[in-house]
N, C-alpha and C positions, 0 to 999 in steps of 0.2 A: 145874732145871739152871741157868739163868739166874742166879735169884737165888744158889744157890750159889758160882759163879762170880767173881761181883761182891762178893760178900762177904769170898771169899780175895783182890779187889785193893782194896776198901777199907780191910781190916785192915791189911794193909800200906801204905797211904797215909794211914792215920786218917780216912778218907772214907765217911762211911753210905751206904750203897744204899737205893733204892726200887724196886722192880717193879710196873710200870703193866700189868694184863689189861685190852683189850679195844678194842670197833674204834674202831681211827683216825680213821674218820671221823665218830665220835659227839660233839658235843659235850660229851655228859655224861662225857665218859673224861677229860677236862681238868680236872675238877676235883681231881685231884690232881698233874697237873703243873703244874710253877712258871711262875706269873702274868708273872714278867719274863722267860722265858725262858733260853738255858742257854749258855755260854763253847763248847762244843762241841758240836757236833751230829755224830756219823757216821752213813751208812744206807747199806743196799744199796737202791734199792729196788725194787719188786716189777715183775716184766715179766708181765702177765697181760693179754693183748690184750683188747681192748675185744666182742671177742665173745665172748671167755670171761665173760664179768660176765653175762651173763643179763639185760640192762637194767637192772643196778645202775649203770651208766656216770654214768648222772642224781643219782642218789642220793647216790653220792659226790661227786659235783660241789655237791649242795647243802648237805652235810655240812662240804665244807670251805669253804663262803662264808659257815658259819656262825660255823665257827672262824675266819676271817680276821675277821668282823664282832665278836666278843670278842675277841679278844687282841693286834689292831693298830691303831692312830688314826694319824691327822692325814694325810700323803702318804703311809707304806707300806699306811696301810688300802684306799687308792683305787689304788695300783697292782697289792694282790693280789687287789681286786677285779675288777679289770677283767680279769686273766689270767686269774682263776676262772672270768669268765665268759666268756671269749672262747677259750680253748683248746680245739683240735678234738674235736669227738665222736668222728674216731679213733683218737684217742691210747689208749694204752696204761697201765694204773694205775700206771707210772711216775709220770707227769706230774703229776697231782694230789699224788703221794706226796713227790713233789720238793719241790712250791710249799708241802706242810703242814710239810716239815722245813724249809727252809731261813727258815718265818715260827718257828720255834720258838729261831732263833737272834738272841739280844739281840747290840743293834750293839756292832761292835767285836770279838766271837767269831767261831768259824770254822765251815764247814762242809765237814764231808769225805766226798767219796762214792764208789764204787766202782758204775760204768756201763761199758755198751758202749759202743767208738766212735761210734754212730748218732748221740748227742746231737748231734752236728754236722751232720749230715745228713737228719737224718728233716725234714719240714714242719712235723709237730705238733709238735716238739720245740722247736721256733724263739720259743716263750712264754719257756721254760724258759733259753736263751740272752738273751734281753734281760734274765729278770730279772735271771742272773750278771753283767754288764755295768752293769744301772739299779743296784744292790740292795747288792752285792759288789762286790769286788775280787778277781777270778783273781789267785792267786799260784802256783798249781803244776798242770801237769798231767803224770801220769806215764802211759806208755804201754806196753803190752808189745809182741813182735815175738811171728811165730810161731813154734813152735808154739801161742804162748799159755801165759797161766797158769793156766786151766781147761781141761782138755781136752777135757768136753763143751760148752763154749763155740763159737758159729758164726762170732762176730766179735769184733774185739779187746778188750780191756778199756781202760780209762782209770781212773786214781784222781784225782779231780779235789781240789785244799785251794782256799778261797776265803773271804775276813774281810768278814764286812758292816760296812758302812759306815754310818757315822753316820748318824740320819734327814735332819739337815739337805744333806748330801752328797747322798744317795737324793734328794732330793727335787726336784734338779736334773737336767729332762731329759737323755739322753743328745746331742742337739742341741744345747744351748747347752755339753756340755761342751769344755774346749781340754785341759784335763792329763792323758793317756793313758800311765799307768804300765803298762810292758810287764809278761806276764808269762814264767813258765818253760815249757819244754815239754820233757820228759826222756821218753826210749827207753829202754828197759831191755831188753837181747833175752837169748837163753837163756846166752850165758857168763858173764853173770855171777850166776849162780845156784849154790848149794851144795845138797847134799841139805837145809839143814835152811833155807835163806835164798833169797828172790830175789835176793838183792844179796849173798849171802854170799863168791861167789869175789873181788868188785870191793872189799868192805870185811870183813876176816879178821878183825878184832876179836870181843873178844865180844858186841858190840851192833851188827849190821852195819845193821839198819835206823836205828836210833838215828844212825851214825853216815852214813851214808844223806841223813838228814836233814839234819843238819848241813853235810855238804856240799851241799845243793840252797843251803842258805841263803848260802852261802860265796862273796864276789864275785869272789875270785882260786883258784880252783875246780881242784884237778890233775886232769888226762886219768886216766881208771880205765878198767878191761876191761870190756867189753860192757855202756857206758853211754855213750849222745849228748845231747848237751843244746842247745838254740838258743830265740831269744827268740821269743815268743809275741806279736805283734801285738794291743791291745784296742784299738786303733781300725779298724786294718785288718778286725777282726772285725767290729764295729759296722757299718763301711759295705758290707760283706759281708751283714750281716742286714736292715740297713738296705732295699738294693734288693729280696733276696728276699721281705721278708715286710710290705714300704712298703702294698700290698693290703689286710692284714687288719684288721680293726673294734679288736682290741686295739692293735695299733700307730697309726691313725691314732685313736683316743680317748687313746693318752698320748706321744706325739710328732707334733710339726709337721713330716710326711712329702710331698714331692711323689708323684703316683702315678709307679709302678714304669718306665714307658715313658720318662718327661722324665730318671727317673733314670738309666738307661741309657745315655742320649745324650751326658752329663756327661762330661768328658775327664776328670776326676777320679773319677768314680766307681768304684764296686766291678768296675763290668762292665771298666775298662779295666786291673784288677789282677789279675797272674799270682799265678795259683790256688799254694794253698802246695806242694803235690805236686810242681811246676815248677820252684819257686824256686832251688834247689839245682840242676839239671841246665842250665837253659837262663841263655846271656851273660849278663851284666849289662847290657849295652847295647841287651838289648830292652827298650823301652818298652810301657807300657801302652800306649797307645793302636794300637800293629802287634800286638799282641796282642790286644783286641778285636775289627780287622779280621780275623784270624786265626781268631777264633772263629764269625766269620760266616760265613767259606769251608769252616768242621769241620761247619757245619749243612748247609750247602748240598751236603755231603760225603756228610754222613751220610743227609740224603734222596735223593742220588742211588744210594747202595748199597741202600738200600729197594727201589729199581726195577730195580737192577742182577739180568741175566741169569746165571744158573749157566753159568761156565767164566773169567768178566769181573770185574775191580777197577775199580775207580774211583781217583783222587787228582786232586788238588789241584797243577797246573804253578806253575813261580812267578810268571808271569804270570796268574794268577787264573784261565784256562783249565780244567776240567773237563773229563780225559780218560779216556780207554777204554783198557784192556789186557788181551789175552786169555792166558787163565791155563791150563798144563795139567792 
């Protein structure tokens, strides 16, 4: 079906298909994919939790540090080595599956992927975010609202586009970098959708993703129906990944990290930046750092309703006060 497929859009592009059978993480399957890699890479990839594998977990893990050991040199070879080898054992065959597509994209191409929101949240995902950051260039992330656009889906989707970067680019820590080109961050929620488009009520033409596209890329951009858009932070992300994952063996083997605790303390730091959830509802005239403190009285909060009695709330005076209220 596949090969069929691809054959009615080659014909009409004058573009020949290939069909590759077999496992991904074999190195022997590479011998008929191309040596320099490909202008596009898309992929879903595979959510299959790490206790589903049956102790294959290892297996793929050695599979693709084989592949990275063929078909990357100089600095990308030693950065997706060290993710290979330092990525949690419970990660999900997402993760591997991520770091084999996006080594399969020659710099300067793109890579586009369809993920749940998690990628930004999960722990073991947090390899997978430095290499978008070290590797790439985030240029778009598109997001649905709910209901969602899968319905058996638990959590949101994201379509992520992102262009790797040159090796020599790549091959400058995220530390020494100063030029932090923003990226996009686009909602798409259910009105603007048509029976036959996600996007088809906000762009009526005949090509509404097409045209879709064209407007993300567009700098003087018209308001449309049931689509938001705002700038996407990649440094504020960095220092955001920065403090959480300063700890791990992969990050301190390819970045010059202080540990997690000094970072904390930094009035610059991540710890003292209003979380993006925030941004939009609370002044502009709070500062990070009342925001920090803020976050130490939400802990101290939140382990007092731990011990808090049935009928009783807890909050936070604004005198830093910790009181009692009985509830009926």
């Amino acid at each position: 079906m596949c090969k069929r497929r691809l054959q009615h859009i080659g014909c009409a592009k004058g573009t020949a298909s290939n069909v590759v059978c077999g496992d991904a993480f074999s190195l022997a399957t590479y011998d008929e994919v191309l040596e320099s890699g490909y202008d596009l890479v898309i992929t879903n990839p595979p959510y299959v939790r790490y206790q589903a594998l049956n102790g294959r977990s290892e297996r793929v893990r050695h599979g693709l540090a084989d592949i990275v050991e063929q078909r990357l040199s100089n600095s990308a070879r030693e950065i997706w080595r060290v993710l290979t080898n330092g990525y949690s054992g419970l990660a999900d065959l997402s993760i591997p599956a991520w770091l084999l597509s996006a080594l399969l994209v020659k710099p300067k191409g793109r890579l586009a992927l369809v993920v749940p929101a998690t990628w930004r949240s999960r722990d073991y995902a947090d390899a997978i975010r430095y290499l978008l950051l070290r590797c790439f260039q985030l240029e778009l992330i598109v997001e649905d609202t709910q209901p969602g656009w899968f319905s058996d889906a638990l959590v949101r989707t994201h379509l992520i586009v992102a262009r790797r970067l040159p090796e020599d680019e790549g091959a400058k820590t995220l530390s020494e970098r100063s030029d932090w080109p923003a990226a996009l961050w686009v909602q798409v929620s259910p009105e603007a959708a048509s029976p036959q488009s996600l996007v088809g009520m906000a762009f009526r033409g005949d090509q509404p993703e097409s045209d879709f596209a064209v407007w993300c890329r567009s700098a003087g951009r018209p308001n449309v129906s049931g689509i938001s858009v705002r700038t996407f932070s990649l440094e504020e992300e960095w220092l955001a990944l920065r403090a959480r994952a300063a700890g791990r063996s992969w990050m301190k083997s390819l970045e010059q990290v202080a540990p997690a605790s000094s970072l904390s303390a930094q009035p610059n730091s991540v710890a003292a930046l209003v979380p993006e959830a925030l941004r939009d509802i609370i002044p502009t005239t709070l500062t990070g750092i009342r925001c920090a403190r803020w976050m130490k009285q939400a802990y101290v909060l939140g382990k007092a309703c731990e011990r808090g009695a049935t009928g009783s709330s807890m909050y936070v005076s604004s005198s830093r006060m910790l009181k009692r209220v009985r509830t009926l």
